[in-house]
C-alpha positions as CSV (number, residue, x, y, z in Angstrom):
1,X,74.1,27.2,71.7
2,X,76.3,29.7,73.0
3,X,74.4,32.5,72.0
4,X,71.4,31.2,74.3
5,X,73.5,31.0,76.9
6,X,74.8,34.6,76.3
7,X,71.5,35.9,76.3
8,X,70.2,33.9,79.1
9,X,73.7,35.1,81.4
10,X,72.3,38.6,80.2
11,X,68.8,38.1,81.4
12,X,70.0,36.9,84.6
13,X,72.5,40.3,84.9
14,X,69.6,42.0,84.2
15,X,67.5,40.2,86.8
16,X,70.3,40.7,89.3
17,X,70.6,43.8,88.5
18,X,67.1,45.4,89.1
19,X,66.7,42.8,92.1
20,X,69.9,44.7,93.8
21,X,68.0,48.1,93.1
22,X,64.8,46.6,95.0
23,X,67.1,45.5,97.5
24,X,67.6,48.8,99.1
25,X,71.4,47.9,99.7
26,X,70.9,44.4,100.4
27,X,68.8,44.8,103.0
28,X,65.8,43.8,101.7
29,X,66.1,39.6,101.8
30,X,64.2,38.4,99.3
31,X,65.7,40.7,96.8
32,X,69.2,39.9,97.7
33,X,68.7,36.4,97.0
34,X,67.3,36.8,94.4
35,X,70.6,39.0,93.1
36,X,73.0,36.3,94.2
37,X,71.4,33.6,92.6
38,X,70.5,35.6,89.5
39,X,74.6,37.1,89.2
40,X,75.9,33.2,90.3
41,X,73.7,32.3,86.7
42,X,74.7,34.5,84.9
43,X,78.7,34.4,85.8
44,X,78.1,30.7,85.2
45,X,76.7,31.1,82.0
46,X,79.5,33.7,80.5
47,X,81.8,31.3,81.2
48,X,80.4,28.6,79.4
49,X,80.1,31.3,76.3
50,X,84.1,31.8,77.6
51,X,85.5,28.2,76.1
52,X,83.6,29.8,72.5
53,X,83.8,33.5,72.2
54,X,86.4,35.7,73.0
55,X,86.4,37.2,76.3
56,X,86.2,41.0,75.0
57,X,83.7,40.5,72.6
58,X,81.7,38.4,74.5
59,X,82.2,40.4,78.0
60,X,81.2,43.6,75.4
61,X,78.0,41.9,74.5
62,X,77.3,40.9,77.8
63,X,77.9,44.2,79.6
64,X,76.6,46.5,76.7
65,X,73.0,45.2,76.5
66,X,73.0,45.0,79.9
67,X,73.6,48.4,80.7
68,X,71.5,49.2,78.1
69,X,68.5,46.9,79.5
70,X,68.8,47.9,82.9
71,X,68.8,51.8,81.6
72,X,65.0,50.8,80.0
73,X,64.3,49.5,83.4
74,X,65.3,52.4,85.6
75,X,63.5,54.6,83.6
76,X,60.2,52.5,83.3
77,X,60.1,50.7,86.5
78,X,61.9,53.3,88.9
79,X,61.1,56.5,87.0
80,X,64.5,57.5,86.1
81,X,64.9,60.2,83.8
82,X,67.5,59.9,80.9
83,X,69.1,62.8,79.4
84,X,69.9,63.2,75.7
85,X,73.6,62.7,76.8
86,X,72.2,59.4,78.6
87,X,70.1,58.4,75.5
88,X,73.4,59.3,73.2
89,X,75.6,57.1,74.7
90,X,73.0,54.0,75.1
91,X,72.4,54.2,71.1
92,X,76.5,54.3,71.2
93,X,76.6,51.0,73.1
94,X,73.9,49.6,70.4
95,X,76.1,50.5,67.7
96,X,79.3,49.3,68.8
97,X,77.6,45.8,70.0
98,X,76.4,45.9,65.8
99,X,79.4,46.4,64.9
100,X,81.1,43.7,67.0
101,X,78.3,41.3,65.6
102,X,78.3,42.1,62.0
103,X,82.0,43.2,61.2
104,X,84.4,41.3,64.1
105,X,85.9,37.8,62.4
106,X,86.1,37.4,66.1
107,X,82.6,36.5,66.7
C-alpha cells in the first residue's frame, strides 16, 4: 500500500506543481488553492510512506519522478524547450530511481 501512496503523494506534487506555474506567483486564486491543497496531500502522503521506506530513498523517488514529470509538463503544456543537457540529466534521474528500485535492500 505504500507504493500507492507514494505515487499518489507524487501526483499530487505534480498537481501542485503545475497549479503554482498557472498561478502566476500565487496570484491567481484558484490555482493557489489548488497548490496548497495539492502539496498538503502530498506531504501527508510521504509521510505515511515515511513509517515504511527510508526517508532517502523514498524522498529520491518522490522528488526524482517529480522533477522528471513536471519537466514533460513544462514542455508540453507551457512550451518549454529542453536542451540535450536537460534531456541528459532527466534520463539520469530515471536511472538512478532504477537503480534504487531494483538494487537498494533498502526499498
Amino acid at each position: 500500500m505504500h507504493w500507492i501512496y507514494l505515487a499518489v503523494a507524487i501526483l499530487f506534487e505534480t498537481i501542485g506543481t503545475t497549479a503554482l506555474k498557472a498561478s502566476d506567483g500565487m496570484t491567481r486564486a484558484w490555482p493557489a488553492a489548488v497548490v496548497v491543497v495539492a502539496y498538503a496531500l502530498s506531504f501527508w502522503l510521504l509521510a505515511l510512506v515515511l513509517r515504511v521506506i527510508p526517508v532517502g530513498v523514498a524522498y529520491a523517488i518522490w522528488s526524482g519522478l517529480g522533477i522528471c514529470l513536471i519537466a514533460g509538463i513544462g514542455w508540453a503544456v507551457f512550451g518549454q524547450r529542453l536542451d540535450a543537457a536537460a534531456l541528459l540529466g532527466i534520463v539520469l534521474i530515471i536511472a538512478g530511481i532504477l537503480v534504487i528500485n531494483l538494487f537498494s535492500a533498502k526499498v
